[in-house]
N, C-alpha and C positions, 0 to 999 in steps of 0.2 A: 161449896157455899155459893147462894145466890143472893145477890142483893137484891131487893124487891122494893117498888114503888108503887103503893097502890092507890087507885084512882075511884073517884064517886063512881063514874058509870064511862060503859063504853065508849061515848065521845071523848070522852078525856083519853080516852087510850087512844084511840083512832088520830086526836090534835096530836099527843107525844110522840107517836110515830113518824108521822110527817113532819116534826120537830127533829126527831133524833136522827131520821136518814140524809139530814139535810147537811150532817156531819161528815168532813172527809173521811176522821180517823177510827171512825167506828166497827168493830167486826163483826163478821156472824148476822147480821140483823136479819130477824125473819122479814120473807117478804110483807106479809100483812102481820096485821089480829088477825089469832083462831079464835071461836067457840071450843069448851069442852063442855064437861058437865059439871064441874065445879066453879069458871068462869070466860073471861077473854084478856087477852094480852099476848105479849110477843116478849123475846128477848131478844139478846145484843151483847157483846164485847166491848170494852170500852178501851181506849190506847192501853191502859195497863194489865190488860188481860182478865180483869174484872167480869164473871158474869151477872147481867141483869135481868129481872125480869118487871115487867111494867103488866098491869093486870088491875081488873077487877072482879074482885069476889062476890057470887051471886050471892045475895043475903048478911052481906056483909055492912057497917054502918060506920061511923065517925064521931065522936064524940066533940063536945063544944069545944074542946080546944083543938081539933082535929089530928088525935089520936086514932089510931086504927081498931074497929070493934069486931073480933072473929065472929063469925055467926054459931 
């Protein structure tokens, strides 16, 4: 199981990263964002052994109460 947070667009991923390595108790953190060809994000550990992934979905959208829209 991975928890997922997904972000408008790559800046947002690129801000969370630099947010979350700023954390002592974090593990695993990739060093960057990659590209694939589905989208960008990285993952991480959290103290409780939690994995996560932070990402944005190319073609993916939000809805008005910012719900997550799969493409």
């Amino acid at each position: 199981l991975t928890l997922t947070i997904h972000c408008e667009d790559e800046e947002t991923v690129v801000r969370a990263h630099e947010e979350i390595r700023e954390f002592d108790d974090v593990a695993e953190l990739d060093a960057e964002p990659t590209r694939s060809g589905w989208g960008y994000g990285f993952g991480f550990r959290d103290p409780e052994g939690n994995v996560w992934g932070v990402a944005c979905k190319y073609g993916a959208d939000f809805d008005d109460r910012g719900g997550f829209i799969y493409p």
